[in-house]
C-alpha positions as CSV (number, residue, x, y, z in Angstrom):
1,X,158.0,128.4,51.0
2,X,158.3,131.9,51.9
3,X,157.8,131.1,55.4
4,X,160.7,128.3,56.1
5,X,163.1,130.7,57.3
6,X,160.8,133.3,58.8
7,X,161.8,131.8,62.5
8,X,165.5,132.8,61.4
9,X,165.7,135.7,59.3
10,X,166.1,138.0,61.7
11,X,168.3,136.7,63.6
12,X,171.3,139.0,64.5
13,X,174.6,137.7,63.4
14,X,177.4,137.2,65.8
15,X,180.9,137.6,64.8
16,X,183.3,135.1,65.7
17,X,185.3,135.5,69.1
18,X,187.5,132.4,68.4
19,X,188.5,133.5,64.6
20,X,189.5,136.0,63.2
21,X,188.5,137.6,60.2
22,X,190.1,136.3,57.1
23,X,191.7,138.3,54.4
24,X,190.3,138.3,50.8
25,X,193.9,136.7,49.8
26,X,193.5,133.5,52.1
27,X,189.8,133.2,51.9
28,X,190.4,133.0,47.9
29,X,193.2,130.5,48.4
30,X,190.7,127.6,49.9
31,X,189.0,127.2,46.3
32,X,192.9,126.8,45.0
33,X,192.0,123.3,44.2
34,X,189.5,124.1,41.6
35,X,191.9,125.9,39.6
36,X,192.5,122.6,37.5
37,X,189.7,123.7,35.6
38,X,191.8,126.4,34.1
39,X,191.8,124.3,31.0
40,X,188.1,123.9,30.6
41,X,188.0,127.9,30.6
42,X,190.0,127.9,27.4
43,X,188.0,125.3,25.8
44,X,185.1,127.2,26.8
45,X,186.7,130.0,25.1
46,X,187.4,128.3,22.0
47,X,183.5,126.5,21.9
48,X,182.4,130.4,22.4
49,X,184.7,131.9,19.5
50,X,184.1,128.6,17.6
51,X,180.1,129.3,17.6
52,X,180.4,132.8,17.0
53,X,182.7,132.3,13.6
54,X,179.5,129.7,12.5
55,X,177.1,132.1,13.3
56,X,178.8,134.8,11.2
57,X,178.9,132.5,8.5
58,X,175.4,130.8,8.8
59,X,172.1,132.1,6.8
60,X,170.3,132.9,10.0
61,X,172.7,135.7,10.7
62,X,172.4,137.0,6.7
63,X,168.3,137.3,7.6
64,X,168.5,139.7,10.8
């Protein structure tokens, strides 16, 4: 495994001539669509806080 990219590794990498460097702002703006997982953050966030209340509550916690 540690050889299957030995033939390209060193390779020097060659800017592109035809585009131009893109900003941070525009790069950022391609993943745009995947912002409708906003809401899954925040029920990630409540899972988290959720878990954390039961494990302040729950015997295991009392024993460490």
């Amino acid at each position: 495994m540690h050889d299957d990219y030995k033939d390209i590794i060193d390779i020097k990498y060659q800017k592109s001539k035809q585009f131009p460097p893109m900003s941070r702002e525009k790069r950022a703006a391609q993943f745009a669509p995947f912002s409708v997982l906003n809401g899954f953050s925040k029920a990630i966030l409540k899972t988290q806080k959720d878990m954390e209340k039961a494990l302040e509550n729950s015997k295991y916690q009392e024993e460490s």
